[in-house]
C-alpha positions in Angstrom: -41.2 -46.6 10.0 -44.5 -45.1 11.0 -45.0 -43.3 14.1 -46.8 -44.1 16.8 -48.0 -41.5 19.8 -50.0 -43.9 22.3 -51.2 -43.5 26.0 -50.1 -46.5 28.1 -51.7 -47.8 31.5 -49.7 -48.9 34.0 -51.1 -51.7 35.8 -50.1 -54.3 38.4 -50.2 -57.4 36.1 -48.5 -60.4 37.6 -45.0 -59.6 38.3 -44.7 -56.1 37.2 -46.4 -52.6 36.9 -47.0 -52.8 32.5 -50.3 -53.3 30.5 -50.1 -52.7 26.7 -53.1 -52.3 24.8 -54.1 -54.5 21.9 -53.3 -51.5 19.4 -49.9 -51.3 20.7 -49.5 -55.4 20.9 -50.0 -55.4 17.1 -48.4 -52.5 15.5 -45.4 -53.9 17.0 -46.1 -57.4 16.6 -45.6 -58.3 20.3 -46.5 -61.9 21.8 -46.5 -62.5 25.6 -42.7 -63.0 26.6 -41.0 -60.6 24.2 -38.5 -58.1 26.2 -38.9 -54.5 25.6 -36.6 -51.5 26.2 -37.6 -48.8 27.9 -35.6 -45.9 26.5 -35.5 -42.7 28.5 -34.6 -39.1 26.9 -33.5 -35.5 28.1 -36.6 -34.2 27.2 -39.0 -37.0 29.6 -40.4 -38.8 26.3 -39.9 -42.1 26.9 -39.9 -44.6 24.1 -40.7 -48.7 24.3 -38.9 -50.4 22.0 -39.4 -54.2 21.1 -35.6 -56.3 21.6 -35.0 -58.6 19.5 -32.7 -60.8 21.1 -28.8 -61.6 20.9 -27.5 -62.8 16.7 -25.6 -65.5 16.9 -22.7 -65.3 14.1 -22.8 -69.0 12.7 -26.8 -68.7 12.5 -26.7 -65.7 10.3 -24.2 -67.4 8.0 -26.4 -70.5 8.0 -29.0 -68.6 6.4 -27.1 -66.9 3.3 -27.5 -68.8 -0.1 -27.9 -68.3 -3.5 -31.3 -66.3 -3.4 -30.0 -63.6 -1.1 -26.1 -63.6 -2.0 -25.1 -60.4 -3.7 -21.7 -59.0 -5.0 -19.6 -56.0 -3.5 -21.6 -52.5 -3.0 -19.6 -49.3 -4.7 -20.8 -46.6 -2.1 -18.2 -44.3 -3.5 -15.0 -42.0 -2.4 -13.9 -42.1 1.2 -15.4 -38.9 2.5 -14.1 -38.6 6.2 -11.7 -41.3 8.4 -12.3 -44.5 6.6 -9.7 -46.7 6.6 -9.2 -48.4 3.2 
């Protein structure tokens, strides 16, 4: 994924303190309503990071078929506490 280092602005807008810019808005293909994360690290870089809501089970499985249905994946030997 390609890296992004932007300034934000934090302004009152409606009912919160957060403005994004239009650069920001489309590199992360945001639309008005989306939910972000704000993300918080020891060093004080603080990271916003788009949600992407809840997966429902049964919707998943509703969308596998024929097109994207693929056979068991040989990733190899057990190298550490796998259960098998």
């Amino acid at each position: 994924m390609k890296k992004y280092i932007v300034q934000l602005e934090i302004l009152e807008s409606g009912d919160g303190l957060i403005k994004l810019s239009d650069e920001v808005v489309a590199a992360f293909h945001l639309k008005a309503g989306d939910k972000l994360e704000l993300l918080t690290q020891k060093d004080g870089v603080s990271l916003v990071v788009p949600t992407r809501g809840e997966f429902q089970l049964n919707k998943l499985l509703e969308g596998i078929n024929e097109d994207n249905l693929h056979g068991e994946i040989d990733l190899g030997d057990p190298v550490g506490d796998e259960i098998i």
